[in-house]
Structures are given as structure tokens and as C-alpha cells.
C-alpha positions, 0 to 999 in steps of 0.5 A: 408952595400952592399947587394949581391943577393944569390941563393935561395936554399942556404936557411937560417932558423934558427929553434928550433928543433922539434921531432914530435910523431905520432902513427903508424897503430899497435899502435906504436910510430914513431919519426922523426924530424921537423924543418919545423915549424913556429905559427900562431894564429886563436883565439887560438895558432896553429901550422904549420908543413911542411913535404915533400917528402914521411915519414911514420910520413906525413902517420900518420898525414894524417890517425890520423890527430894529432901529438906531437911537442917535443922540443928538448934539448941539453941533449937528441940531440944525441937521436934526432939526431937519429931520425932525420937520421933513417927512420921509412919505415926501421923499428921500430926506437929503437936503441938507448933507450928512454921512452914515454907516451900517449898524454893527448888531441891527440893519440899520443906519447910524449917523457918524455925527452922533456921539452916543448911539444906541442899536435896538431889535424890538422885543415887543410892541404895546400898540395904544389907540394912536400910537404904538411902544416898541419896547427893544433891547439895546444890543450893542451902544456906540460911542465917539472914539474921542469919548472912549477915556470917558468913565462909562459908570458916570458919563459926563453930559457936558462932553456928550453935549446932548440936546434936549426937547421941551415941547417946541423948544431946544435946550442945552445941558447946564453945569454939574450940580452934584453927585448921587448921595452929595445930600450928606456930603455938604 
């Protein structure tokens, strides 16, 4: 197969899409999506968060230090979508309904229409030229109740049903192609 070489601005990152929660100044909830996120583990799960630029959910992080990291499903896309294209330096993001509920482990707010929600205190931030990574610990994760029988080791994408972002694009999860170490098995 020939290779060609591309500019790298014409970035390809496939990634789940991710709402993060933050709790303003007046105690308020502030959404805004995320897809700047990748894992990494330092004896335990962590997350990392890239945010760029000025946004009032980087301000909360670095006032509070904690966040949620709310998957997003295809059933509430369209509210996502919203999030994701509002600022909150506009005003309070509520034109379109929506319902959430304190953090368990972190002082921050976590949408009940989100299956998988990861709450994070950030345990160091890597600040670049014009952006910054916060690097947390995920203390503690939430999931849908209906979700509770799932197997924790091999969690099924299908019934999370999560959205994924490729540059200005929405994407579905497809079918299940095999298992880890299916290449000596057929």
C-alpha cells in the first residue's frame, strides 16, 4: 500500500464524545463538550482532558479542580450538540431541557441522560502554549442502572451506545468484530 504525506492539521482522531460538567462560581452547572480526551493509568484509572483557548468550563477546572466526563449517547446527541455549540460566557446554557444531579465523589454536576459518567479531581495540569491538559483521577465512575448486569471486564459499546466525533462529523458505534486474541482462533 503507497503512503502519501498529509498536512498535519487535516488531524484524524477518532473519539468518543464526551460532555464535561463543571460547577460555575454561583453554584450553577456548565456543560460543554470535549473531545480531547484520551486514559492513562497511575496505579489507578486516570483521565486526560485537553481544553484549549478560553471556555468558562477550563475556568471551573482550574478554580475547583474537579469535573465530570459525561458519555454521550446517541439519544440525547441533539442536546450534546447544543452544548457543544453555545458558549457559557453567552449565558446560562438552557434552551433546550435537560436534568442533572450532584457528583457523588467531586462538586460537580452529572447528567442523568448519560450512561457512563466518569468523576475526576485533577491531580496535575500540563499547561502548553494554547492549550492546557488536566491529567485527573477518576474517583469514582456511574453508570445507568439498566446497565448494572453488563460484564464490567468487556463492556458492551453496543448497549452504551456511544457517539463518536471525527473532525465536524457524528458517528455511531457498528457491529462487533471480534474479541482480543480472535487472530488464532479463526
Amino acid at each position: 500500500m503507497e503512503k502519501i504525506t498529509i498536512d498535519p492539521g487535516c488531524v484524524f482522531c477518532p473519539q468518543p464524545v464526551y460532555v464535561i460538567g463543571t460547577s460555575n462560581t454561583d453554584g450553577t452547572p456548565d456543560f460543554s463538550v470535549i473531545t480531547w480526551i484520551g486514559f492513562c493509568w497511575d496505579g489507578c484509572p486516570h483521565l486526560m482532558l485537553g481544553i484549549g483557548g478560553q471556555k468558562r468550563t477550563k475556568d471551573n477546572i482550574f478554580r475547583t479542580g474537579e469535573f465530570t466526563a459525561n458519555l454521550v449517547s446517541r439519544d440525547w446527541l441533539k442536546l450534546a450538540d447544543y452544548f457543544g455549540n453555545s458558549k457559557g460566557t453567552d449565558g446560562v446554557k438552557n434552551a433546550l431541557p435537560f436534568a442533572c444531579e450532584a457528583g457523588k465523589k467531586v462538586q460537580a454536576p452529572v447528567l442523568e441522560d448519560s450512561r457512563w459518567v466518569f468523576e475526576c479531581s485533577v491531580r496535575k495540569t500540563v499547561r502548553l502554549e494554547e492549550s492546557d491538559i488536566f491529567i485527573a483521577k477518576i474517583e469514582t465512575i456511574r453508570i445507568d442502572g439498566k446497565l448494572k448486569e453488563m460484564d464490567k471486564e468487556m463492556i458492551d459499546l453496543q448497549a452504551l451506545d456511544p457517539v463518536l466525533y471525527a473532525p465536524y462529523n457524528y458517528y455511531a458505534v457498528g457491529e462487533k468484530l471480534g474479541e482480543c486474541g480472535f487472530w488464532n482462533k479463526v
